[in-house]
N, C-alpha and C positions, 0 to 999 in steps of 0.2 A: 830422652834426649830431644826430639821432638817440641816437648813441653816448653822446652829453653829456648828454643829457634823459635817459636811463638812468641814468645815473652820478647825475644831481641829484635823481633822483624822491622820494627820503628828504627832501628839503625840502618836498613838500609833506603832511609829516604833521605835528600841529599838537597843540601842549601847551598844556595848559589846568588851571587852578587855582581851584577852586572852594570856599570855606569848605572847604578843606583835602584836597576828594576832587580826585583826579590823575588827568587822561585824558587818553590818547596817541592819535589819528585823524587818520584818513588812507582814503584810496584804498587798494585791496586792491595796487598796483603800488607806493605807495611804503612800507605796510606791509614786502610783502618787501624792498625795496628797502632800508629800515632795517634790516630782519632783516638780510639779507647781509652791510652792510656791516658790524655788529656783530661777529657770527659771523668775520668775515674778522680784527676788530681788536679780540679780547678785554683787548690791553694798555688802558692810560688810554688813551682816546681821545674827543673831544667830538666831535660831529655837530650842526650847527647845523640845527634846523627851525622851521617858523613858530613862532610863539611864546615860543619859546626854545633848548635846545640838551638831546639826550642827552647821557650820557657811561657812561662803564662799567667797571667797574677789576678784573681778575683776580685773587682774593685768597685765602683760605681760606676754609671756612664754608659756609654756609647764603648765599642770597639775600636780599640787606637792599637793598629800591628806600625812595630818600630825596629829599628838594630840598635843592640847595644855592643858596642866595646871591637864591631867590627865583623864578628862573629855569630852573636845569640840575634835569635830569630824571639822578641816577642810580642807576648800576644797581652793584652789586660781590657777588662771593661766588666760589667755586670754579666753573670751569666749567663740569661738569657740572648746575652752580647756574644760571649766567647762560642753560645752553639752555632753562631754563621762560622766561625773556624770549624769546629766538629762536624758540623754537616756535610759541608764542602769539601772534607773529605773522603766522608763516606760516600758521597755525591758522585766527586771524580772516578771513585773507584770503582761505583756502582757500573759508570760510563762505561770505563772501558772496559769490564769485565764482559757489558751484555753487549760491545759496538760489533758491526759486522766489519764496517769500513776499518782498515787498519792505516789506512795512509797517513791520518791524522792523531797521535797523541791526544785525547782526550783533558781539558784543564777549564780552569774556573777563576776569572781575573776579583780578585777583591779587592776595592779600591774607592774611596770617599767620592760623592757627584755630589756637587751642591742639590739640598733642601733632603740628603741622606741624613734622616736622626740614627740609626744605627750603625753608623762608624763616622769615627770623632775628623775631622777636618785635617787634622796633625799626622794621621795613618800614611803610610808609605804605601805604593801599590804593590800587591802578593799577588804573581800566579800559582796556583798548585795543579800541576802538572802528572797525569798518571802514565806511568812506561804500559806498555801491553803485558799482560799474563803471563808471567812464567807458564811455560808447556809443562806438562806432568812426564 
């Protein structure tokens, strides 16, 4: 049973739409858990999470993160592009698992600055966002 609740942990990270700023949060277990399964399926692939659904598409380029349809959270560019998504959030999670300070939420803004060749000008700004540790 366990094995399952692994496999589904990337459901409980959760997109959210805010007068136009995009954040992606979650628990540091289904942070990676999204990471992974990403990383595993850089083709089109949608992953449904609360609030809506990633997706991801392996393409040429720079990383361009967009919305489509209102809801999907994606992601497209060269892959060496789509690992600043993959990192980031093993990055976030890494954060907050080892932080001592709890005051702050741990997160990592991704967002195009001029003379940035790794994500495309057109990119929307993403924070991804880690909640603190579930206790055991």
């Amino acid at each position: 049973m366990r094995d399952n609740a692994l496999m589904d942990d990337h459901r409980r990270c959760r997109l959210s739409v805010d007068d136009g700023e995009l954040e992606l949060a979650g628990p540091p277990a289904a942070l990676r858990a999204l990471g992974r399964l990403l990383r595993q399926h850089p083709e089109a692939f949608p992953v449904p999470i609360t609030g809506g659904v990633v997706s991801q598409e392996a393409t040429t380029g720079p990383l361009l993160v967009r919305m489509q349809d209102g809801t999907t959270l994606h992601f497209s560019g060269g892959r060496e592009y789509l690992d600043i998504i993959w990192d980031a959030l093993d990055g976030v999670a890494q954060q907050a698992e080892t932080a001592d300070d709890r005051a702050v939420n741990r997160h990592q803004h991704l967002e195009y600055l001029p003379g940035d060749h790794y994500r495309s000008p057109d990119s929307v700004p993403l924070v991804i966002v880690a909640d603190w540790p579930d206790t055991p």
